[in-house]
N, C-alpha and C positions, 0 to 999 in steps of 0.2 A: 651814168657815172656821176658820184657827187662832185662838189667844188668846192674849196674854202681859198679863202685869204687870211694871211696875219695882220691885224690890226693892233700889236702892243709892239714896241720898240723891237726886240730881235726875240724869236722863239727858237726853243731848243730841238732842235731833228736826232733822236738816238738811232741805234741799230735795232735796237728790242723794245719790246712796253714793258719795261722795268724800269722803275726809276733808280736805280743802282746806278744802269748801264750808261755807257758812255756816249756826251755827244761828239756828232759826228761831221754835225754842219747848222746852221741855224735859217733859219728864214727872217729876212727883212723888213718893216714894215712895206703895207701895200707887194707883197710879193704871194702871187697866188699856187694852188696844187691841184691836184686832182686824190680825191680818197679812194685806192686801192680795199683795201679790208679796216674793218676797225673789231676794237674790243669793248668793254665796259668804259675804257677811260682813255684808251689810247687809237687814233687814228694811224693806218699805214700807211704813207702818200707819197706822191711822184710829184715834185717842185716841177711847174709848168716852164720855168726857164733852162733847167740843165737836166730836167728831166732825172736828178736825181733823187732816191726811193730812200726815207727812214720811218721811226714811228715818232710821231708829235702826240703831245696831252692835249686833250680836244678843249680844257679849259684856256686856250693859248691862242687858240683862232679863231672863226667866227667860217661858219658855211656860208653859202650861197647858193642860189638854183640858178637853171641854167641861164636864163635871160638874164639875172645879173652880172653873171661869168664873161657872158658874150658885149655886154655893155661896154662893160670893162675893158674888153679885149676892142673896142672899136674908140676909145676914148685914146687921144693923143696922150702918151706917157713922159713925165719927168723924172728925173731924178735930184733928190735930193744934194746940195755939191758943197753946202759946211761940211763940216767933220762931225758936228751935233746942228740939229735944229730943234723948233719947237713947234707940234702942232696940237689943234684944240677942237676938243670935242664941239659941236657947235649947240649939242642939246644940252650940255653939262655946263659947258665953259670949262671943264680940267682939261687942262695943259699936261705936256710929256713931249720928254727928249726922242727921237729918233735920230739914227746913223745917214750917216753921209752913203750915198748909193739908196737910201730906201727908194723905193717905187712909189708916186703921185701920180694920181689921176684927176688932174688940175682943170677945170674951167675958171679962167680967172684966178683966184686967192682960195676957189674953195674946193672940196674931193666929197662926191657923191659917192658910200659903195654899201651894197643894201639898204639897209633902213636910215643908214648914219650919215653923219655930216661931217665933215671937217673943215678947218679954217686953216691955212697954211702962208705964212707970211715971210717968211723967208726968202733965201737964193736957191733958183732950182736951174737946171738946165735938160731941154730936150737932147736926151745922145744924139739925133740926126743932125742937131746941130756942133756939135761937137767938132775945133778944127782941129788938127795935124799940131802935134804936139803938147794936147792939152792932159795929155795920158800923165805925164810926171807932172803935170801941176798938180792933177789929183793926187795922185800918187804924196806929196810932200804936205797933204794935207793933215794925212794920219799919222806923222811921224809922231814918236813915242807913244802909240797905243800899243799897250799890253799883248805879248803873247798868249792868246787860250787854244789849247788844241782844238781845234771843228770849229771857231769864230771868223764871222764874217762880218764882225760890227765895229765901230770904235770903241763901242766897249772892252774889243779883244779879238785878235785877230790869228789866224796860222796862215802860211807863208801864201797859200794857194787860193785858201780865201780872200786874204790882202788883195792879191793879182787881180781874182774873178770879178771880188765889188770895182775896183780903179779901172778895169776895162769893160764892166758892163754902164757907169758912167760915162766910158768913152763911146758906147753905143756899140763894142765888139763882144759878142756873146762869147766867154770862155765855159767849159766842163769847169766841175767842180776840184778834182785833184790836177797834182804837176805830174805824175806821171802822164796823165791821159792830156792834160792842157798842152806836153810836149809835143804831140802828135799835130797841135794845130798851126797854122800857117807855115812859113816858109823858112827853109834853113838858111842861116847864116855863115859860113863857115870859118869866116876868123874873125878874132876878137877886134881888129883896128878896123874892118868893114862893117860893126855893127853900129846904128843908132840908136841915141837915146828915144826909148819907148819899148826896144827891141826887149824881151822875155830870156834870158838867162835862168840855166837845169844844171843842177848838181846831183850826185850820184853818193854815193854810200861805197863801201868797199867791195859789196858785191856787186858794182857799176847798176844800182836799183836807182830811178831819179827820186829822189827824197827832199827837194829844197827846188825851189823857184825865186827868182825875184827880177825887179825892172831894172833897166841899165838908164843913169844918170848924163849928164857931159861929166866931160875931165874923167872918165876911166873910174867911174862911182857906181855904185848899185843902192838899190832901197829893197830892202829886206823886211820880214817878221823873223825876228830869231832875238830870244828873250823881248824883245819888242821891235817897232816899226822903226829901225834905222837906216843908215846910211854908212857903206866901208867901201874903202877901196878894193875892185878889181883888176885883173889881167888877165891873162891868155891861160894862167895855171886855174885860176880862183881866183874866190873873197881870201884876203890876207888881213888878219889880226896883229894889228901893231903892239897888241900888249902881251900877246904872246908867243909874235915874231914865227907866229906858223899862218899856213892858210886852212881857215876854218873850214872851207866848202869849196872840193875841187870841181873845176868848170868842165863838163859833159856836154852841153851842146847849146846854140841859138837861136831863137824861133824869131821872125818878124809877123807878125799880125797887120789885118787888113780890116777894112770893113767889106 
């Protein structure tokens, strides 16, 4: 089976090799796959962290054979923990932005992966080191980035992907959607027993979970909805001051572990 990793800021994951079609999810920098089938231009691939399946433009990744895959996979990993960093080609010297949550494979300041080099100077942090509570610091890092359906970058985020990047910085691996994210860890059952960090699911009329977001203190949530905000909660929902309705009623609790 082949391998690649993304090596440009966030790459687009669609459902089809059409470039019409919609994306669906993106890949991170330093975030690796496995390639399922390909075409003339478009790769089918299973993301090696959630294991989830779309088509990528093969000009967007960079392959790898197997010993560099396994390298990879044996190199202590960071995460990126600004909301933007900058890292640099080492044989070029060109610089570029990467997102907060991308994946580094750091010795020192630098990331070896296939033939290339990088220079990484910034703030990172190993998830294993990650303590109990540092889930909403990340979390209020990307506030006001952009709503994009299927983003999982500060360049643009949807609600699920917000969640997935702020807790696989926290070293807790979630699925890619809120439906399925709702199945993980542990239920909370009423809203004044939950804590901040705890995962908060809203439903749609046909009780379908459609919305996710983090629970704050003081009875707050941090959302992606039009962008990465902050509205008050309670035991109904999120409740919209300006429109004096609750935007997204509250369906259930999850707490997460590592």
């Amino acid at each position: 089976m082949k391998h690649g990793i993304c090596l440009i800021a966030a790459a687009a994951l669609r459902m089809h090799p059409d470039h019409k079609s919609e994306m669906v999810s993106q890949l991170l920098f330093g975030e690796r796959f496995y390639i399922l089938e390909h075409s003339t231009n478009w790769y089918h691939v299973e993301l090696s962290h959630d294991h989830y399946q779309g088509w990528i433009a093969n000009n967007q990744v960079t392959l790898l054979d197997e010993t560099q895959f396994e390298q990879l996979e044996s190199v202590d990993k960071h995460c990126c923990k600004s909301r933007f960093s900058q890292i640099t080609d080492a044989a070029t010297g060109e610089s570029f932005l990467i997102s907060g949550g991308s994946t580094l494979y750091l010795q020192g300041n630098q990331m070896a992966v296939g033939s290339k080099t990088f220079t990484f100077d910034d703030s990172s942090i190993r998830p294993k080191d990650v303590k109990p509570g540092q889930v909403t610091d990340f979390s209020r890092e990307f506030l006001q980035t952009p709503y994009l359906w299927g983003g999982r970058s500060a360049f643009g985020f949807d609600c699920s992907g917000f969640v997935q990047v702020v807790f696989k910085m926290a070293g807790i691996p979630l699925p890619r959607d809120a439906s399925v994210q709702a199945n993980q860890g542990e239920p909370v059952h009423l809203i004044h027993e939950a804590r901040p960090g705890d995962l908060v699911f809203f439903d749609d009329a046909e009780e379908n979970i459609n919305h996710v977001g983090i629970l704050l203190p003081d009875a707050r949530v941090i959302h992606a909805h039009g962008s990465v905000r902050i509205d008050m909660i309670d035991h109904q929902g999120i409740f919209n001051p300006l429109s004096g309705k609750y935007s997204h009623p509250l369906r259930l609790i999850r707490r997460m572990h590592h």
